[in-house]
C-alpha positions, -999 to +999 in steps of 0.1 A: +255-222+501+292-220+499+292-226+541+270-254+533+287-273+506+319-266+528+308-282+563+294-312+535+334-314+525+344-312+559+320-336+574+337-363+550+375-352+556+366-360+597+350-389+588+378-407+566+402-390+596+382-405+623+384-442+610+423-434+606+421-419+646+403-449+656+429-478+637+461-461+644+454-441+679+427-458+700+448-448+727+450-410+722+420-394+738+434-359+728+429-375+689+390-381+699+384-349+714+396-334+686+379-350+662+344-340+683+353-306+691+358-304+647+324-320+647+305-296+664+326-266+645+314-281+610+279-287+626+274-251+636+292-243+600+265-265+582+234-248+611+244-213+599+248-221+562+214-238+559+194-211+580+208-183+557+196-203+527+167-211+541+153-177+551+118-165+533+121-148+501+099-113+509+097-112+468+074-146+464+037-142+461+019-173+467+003-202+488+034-226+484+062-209+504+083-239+509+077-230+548+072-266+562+102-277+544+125-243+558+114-253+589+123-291+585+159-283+577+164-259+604+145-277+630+175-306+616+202-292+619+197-276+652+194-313+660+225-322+649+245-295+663+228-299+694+238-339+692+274-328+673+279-311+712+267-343+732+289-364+715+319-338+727+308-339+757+308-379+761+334-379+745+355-357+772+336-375+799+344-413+787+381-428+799+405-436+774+397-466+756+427-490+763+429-479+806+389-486+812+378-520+823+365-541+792+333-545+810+327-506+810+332-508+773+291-522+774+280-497+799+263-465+799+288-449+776+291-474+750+256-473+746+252-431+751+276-431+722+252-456+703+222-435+709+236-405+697+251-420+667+216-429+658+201-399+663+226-380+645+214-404+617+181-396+619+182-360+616+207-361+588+178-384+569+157-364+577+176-331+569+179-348+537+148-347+524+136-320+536+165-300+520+155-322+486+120-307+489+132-270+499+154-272+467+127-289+440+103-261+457+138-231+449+137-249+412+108-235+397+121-194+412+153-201+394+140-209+378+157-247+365+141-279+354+174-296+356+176-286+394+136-300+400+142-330+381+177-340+404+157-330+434+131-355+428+159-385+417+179-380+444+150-381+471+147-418+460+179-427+444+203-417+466+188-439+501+194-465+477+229-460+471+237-451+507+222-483+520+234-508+491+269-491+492+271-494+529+287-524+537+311-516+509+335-501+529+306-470+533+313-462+494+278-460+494+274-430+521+305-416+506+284-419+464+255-403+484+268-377+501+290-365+467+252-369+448+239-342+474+268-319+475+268-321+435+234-310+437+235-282+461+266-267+439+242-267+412+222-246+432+252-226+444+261-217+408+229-209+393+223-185+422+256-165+416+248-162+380+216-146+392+236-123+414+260-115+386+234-109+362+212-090+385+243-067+395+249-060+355+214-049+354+219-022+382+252-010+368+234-008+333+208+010+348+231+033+362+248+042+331+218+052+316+210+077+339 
């Protein structure tokens, strides 16, 4: 959770960095690559973070594993590391902004770079809510109503927020993304206090022997 929660952190950090790369160095291909190359290190961060939390819990007995939504998430964020690394790539591959010819700017590139960006949107939707429906599934072994009921707001409240708050100078992806992360801290917590506990439990057993 804490790799999670982190690459969440980090994904905002490069995206308030790469509007200020974009305004005050369009000229400084070294600035862009950077910025990508970071990309695909937070995407990897986030990849590894989810698939650990994610993984089957041998202790559950029951129909309902939560399986198609593990799956969902994973199957995401392999996406988005795989697209995190295309966008490098193009990104190394496309001439500096301010030396290629303006009509290149509406070529192949331009619109590689659109494609991506769209895809990369899609899978972080639909990362979304399938991390929405692994977590109000985690709730109940918690187990924390509190945890279920945010689950379930934020599967319809936040795409609200995030597309209403958009052409507010993106206040709205930024209110969304700090609703999820909120969320998944939650989550974070609760489980440590179950690791704490579950640790006293094993040390007073201990002592009794």
């Amino acid at each position: 959770m804490s790799l999670v929660l982190n690459s969440i952190l980090l994904g905002i950090v490069l995206g308030v960095a790469g509007v200020f790369v974009a305004f005050s160095m369009p000229g400084v291909p070294i600035a862009a690559h950077g910025m990508r190359v970071a990309g695909v290190l937070v995407s990897i961060m986030s990849l590894v973070g989810w698939h650990m939390f994610s993984r089957p819990d041998p202790s559950f007995v029951g129909k309902r594993t939560g399986a198609d939504a593990r799956v969902v998430v994973r199957a995401a964020n392999i996406a988005l590391a795989v697209i995190a690394t295309l966008q490098a790539g193009l990104s190394f591959a496309a001439p500096p902004a301010l030396t290629r010819p303006a009509a290149n700017a509406l070529g192949g590139t331009f619109w590689a770079a659109v494609a991506l960006f769209g895809l990369s949107m899609i899978a972080f939707c639909v990362l979304f809510f399938a991390a929405m429906r692994y977590v109000r599934w985690l709730a109940p072994r918690i187990p924390d109503r509190t945890i279920y009921n945010r689950a379930n707001r934020n599967m319809w409240l936040v795409p609200i927020i995030f597309v209403v708050g958009a052409p507010v100078f993106y206040l709205g992806p930024l209110l969304a993304l700090i609703m999820f992360w909120n969320l998944l801290d939650l989550v974070r917590k609760r489980l440590k206090l179950i690791g704490e506990d579950r640790k006293a439990m094993a040390l007073a057993s201990g002592a009794a022997r």
